[in-house]
C-alpha positions as CSV (number, residue, x, y, z in Angstrom):
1,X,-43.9,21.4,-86.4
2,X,-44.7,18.9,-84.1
3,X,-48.1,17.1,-84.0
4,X,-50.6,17.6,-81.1
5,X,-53.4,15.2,-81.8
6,X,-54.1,14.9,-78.4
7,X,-54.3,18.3,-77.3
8,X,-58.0,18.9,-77.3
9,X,-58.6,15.8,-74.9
10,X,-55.8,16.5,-72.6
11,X,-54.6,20.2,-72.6
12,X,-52.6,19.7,-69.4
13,X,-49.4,17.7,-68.4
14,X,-48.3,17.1,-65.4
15,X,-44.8,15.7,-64.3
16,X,-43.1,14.5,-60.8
17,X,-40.9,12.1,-59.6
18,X,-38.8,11.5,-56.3
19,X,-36.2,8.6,-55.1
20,X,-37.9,5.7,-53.9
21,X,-37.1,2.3,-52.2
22,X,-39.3,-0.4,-51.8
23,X,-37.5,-2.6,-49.6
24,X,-38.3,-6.4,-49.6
25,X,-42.0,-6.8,-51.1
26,X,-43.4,-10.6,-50.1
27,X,-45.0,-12.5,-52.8
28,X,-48.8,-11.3,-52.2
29,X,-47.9,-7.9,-51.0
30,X,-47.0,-4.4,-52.6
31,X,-45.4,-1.1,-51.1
32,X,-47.4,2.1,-51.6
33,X,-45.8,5.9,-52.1
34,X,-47.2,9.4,-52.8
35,X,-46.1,12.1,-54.9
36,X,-47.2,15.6,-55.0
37,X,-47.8,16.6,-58.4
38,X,-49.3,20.0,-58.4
39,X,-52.6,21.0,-60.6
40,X,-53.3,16.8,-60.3
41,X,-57.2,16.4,-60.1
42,X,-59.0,13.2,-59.2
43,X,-60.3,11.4,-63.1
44,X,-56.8,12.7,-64.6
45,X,-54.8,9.9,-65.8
46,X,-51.8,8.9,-64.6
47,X,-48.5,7.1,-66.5
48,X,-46.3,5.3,-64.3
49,X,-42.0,4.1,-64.7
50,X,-39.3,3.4,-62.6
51,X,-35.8,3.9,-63.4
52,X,-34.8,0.2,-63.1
53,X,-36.3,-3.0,-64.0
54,X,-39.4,-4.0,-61.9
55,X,-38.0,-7.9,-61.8
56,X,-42.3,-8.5,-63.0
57,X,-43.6,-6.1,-60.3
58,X,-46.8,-4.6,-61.4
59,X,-46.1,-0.4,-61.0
60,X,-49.8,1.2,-61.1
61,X,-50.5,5.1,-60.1
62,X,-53.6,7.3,-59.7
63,X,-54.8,10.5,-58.3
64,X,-56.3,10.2,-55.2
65,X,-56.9,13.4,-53.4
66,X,-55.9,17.1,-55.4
67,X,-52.1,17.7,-56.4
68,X,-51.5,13.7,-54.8
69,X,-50.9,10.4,-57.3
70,X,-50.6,7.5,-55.0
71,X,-48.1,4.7,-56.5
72,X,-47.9,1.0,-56.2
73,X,-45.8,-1.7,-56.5
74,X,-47.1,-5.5,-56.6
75,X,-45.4,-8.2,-56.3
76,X,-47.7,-12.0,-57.8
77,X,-44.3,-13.3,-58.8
78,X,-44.6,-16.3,-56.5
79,X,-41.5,-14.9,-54.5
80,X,-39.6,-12.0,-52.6
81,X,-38.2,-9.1,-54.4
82,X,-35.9,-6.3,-53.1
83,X,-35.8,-3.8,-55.5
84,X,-32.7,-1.3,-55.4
85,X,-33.3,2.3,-55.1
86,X,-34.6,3.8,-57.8
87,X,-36.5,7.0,-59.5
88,X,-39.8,6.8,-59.8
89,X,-41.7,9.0,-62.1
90,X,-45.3,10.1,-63.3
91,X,-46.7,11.6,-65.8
92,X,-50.7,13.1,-64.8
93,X,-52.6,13.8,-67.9
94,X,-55.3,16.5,-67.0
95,X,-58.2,15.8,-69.3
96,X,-60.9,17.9,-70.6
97,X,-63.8,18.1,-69.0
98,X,-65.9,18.5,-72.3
99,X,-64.3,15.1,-73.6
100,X,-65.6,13.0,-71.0
Protein backbone atom coordinates (compact mmCIF):
# COMPACT_ATOMS: atom_id res chain seq x y z
CA UNK A 1 0.00 0.00 0.00
CA UNK A 2 1.33 3.13 -0.80
CA UNK A 3 2.18 5.76 1.89
CA UNK A 4 0.23 9.15 2.18
CA UNK A 5 2.02 11.07 4.76
CA UNK A 6 1.10 14.08 3.35
CA UNK A 7 -2.39 13.67 2.82
CA UNK A 8 -3.83 15.50 5.79
CA UNK A 9 -1.90 18.77 4.83
CA UNK A 10 -2.63 18.65 1.23
CA UNK A 11 -5.74 16.61 0.27
CA UNK A 12 -5.85 18.00 -3.21
CA UNK A 13 -3.55 17.76 -6.48
CA UNK A 14 -3.70 19.62 -9.10
CA UNK A 15 -1.99 18.95 -12.63
CA UNK A 16 -1.57 21.05 -16.05
CA UNK A 17 0.75 21.65 -18.49
CA UNK A 18 0.78 23.16 -22.25
CA UNK A 19 3.65 23.78 -25.03
CA UNK A 20 5.52 26.66 -24.45
CA UNK A 21 8.33 28.79 -26.12
CA UNK A 22 10.16 31.35 -24.55
CA UNK A 23 11.91 32.82 -27.36
CA UNK A 24 15.21 34.82 -26.71
CA UNK A 25 15.26 35.89 -22.90
CA UNK A 26 18.12 38.90 -22.41
CA UNK A 27 20.33 38.56 -19.53
CA UNK A 28 18.13 40.59 -16.79
CA UNK A 29 14.90 39.68 -18.20
CA UNK A 30 12.37 36.62 -17.93
CA UNK A 31 9.22 35.53 -20.14
CA UNK A 32 5.95 35.08 -18.18
CA UNK A 33 2.96 32.30 -19.16
CA UNK A 34 -0.32 31.25 -17.64
CA UNK A 35 -1.94 27.98 -17.24
CA UNK A 36 -5.33 27.19 -16.28
CA UNK A 37 -5.36 24.63 -13.68
CA UNK A 38 -8.82 24.11 -12.49
CA UNK A 39 -9.80 24.00 -8.55
CA UNK A 40 -6.18 26.15 -8.19
CA UNK A 41 -6.77 28.69 -5.17
CA UNK A 42 -4.52 31.60 -4.34
CA UNK A 43 -1.96 30.08 -0.96
CA UNK A 44 -1.85 26.64 -2.80
CA UNK A 45 1.55 25.69 -3.68
CA UNK A 46 2.80 25.30 -6.88
CA UNK A 47 5.78 22.77 -8.41
CA UNK A 48 7.31 23.87 -11.47
CA UNK A 49 9.52 21.66 -14.68
CA UNK A 50 10.06 21.98 -18.10
CA UNK A 51 10.71 19.23 -20.38
CA UNK A 52 14.24 20.37 -21.39
CA UNK A 53 17.15 21.79 -19.71
CA UNK A 54 16.65 25.42 -18.41
CA UNK A 55 20.59 26.26 -19.61
CA UNK A 56 20.53 28.01 -15.55
CA UNK A 57 17.14 29.74 -16.06
CA UNK A 58 15.32 30.18 -12.86
CA UNK A 59 11.50 28.40 -13.59
CA UNK A 60 9.21 29.75 -10.63
CA UNK A 61 5.15 29.38 -10.57
CA UNK A 62 2.26 30.48 -8.40
CA UNK A 63 -1.33 30.97 -8.17
CA UNK A 64 -2.40 34.19 -8.83
CA UNK A 65 -6.10 34.59 -9.52
CA UNK A 66 -8.57 31.14 -9.02
CA UNK A 67 -7.99 28.01 -11.51
CA UNK A 68 -4.68 30.44 -12.99
CA UNK A 69 -0.72 29.58 -11.90
CA UNK A 70 1.36 32.22 -13.60
CA UNK A 71 4.95 30.80 -14.68
CA UNK A 72 8.33 32.41 -15.03
CA UNK A 73 11.35 32.01 -16.60
CA UNK A 74 14.58 34.14 -15.51
CA UNK A 75 17.40 34.53 -17.09
CA UNK A 76 20.81 36.17 -14.32
CA UNK A 77 23.07 34.05 -16.45
CA UNK A 78 25.06 37.06 -17.62
CA UNK A 79 23.86 36.29 -21.30
CA UNK A 80 20.99 35.54 -23.91
CA UNK A 81 19.31 32.30 -23.90
CA UNK A 82 16.87 30.85 -26.50
CA UNK A 83 15.35 28.03 -25.18
CA UNK A 84 13.72 25.45 -27.71
CA UNK A 85 10.12 24.57 -27.37
CA UNK A 86 9.28 22.67 -24.71
CA UNK A 87 6.41 21.26 -22.19
CA UNK A 88 6.00 23.00 -19.38
CA UNK A 89 4.23 21.47 -16.35
CA UNK A 90 2.79 22.15 -12.83
CA UNK A 91 1.84 20.55 -10.15
CA UNK A 92 -0.73 22.91 -7.63
CA UNK A 93 -0.87 21.39 -4.25
CA UNK A 94 -4.27 22.54 -2.56
CA UNK A 95 -3.58 22.69 1.17
CA UNK A 96 -5.69 22.43 4.09
CA UNK A 97 -7.03 25.17 5.42
CA UNK A 98 -6.84 23.72 9.16
CA UNK A 99 -2.96 23.20 8.53
CA UNK A 100 -2.16 26.61 8.04
Amino acid sequence: MARRQFQDVFPAVYFGSETYDAGSILDGNEEVGELTITGAALGDFVLMSLSIDVADLALTGQVTAANTVTYQLNNNTGGTIDLASATVRAVVLGRNPAHV
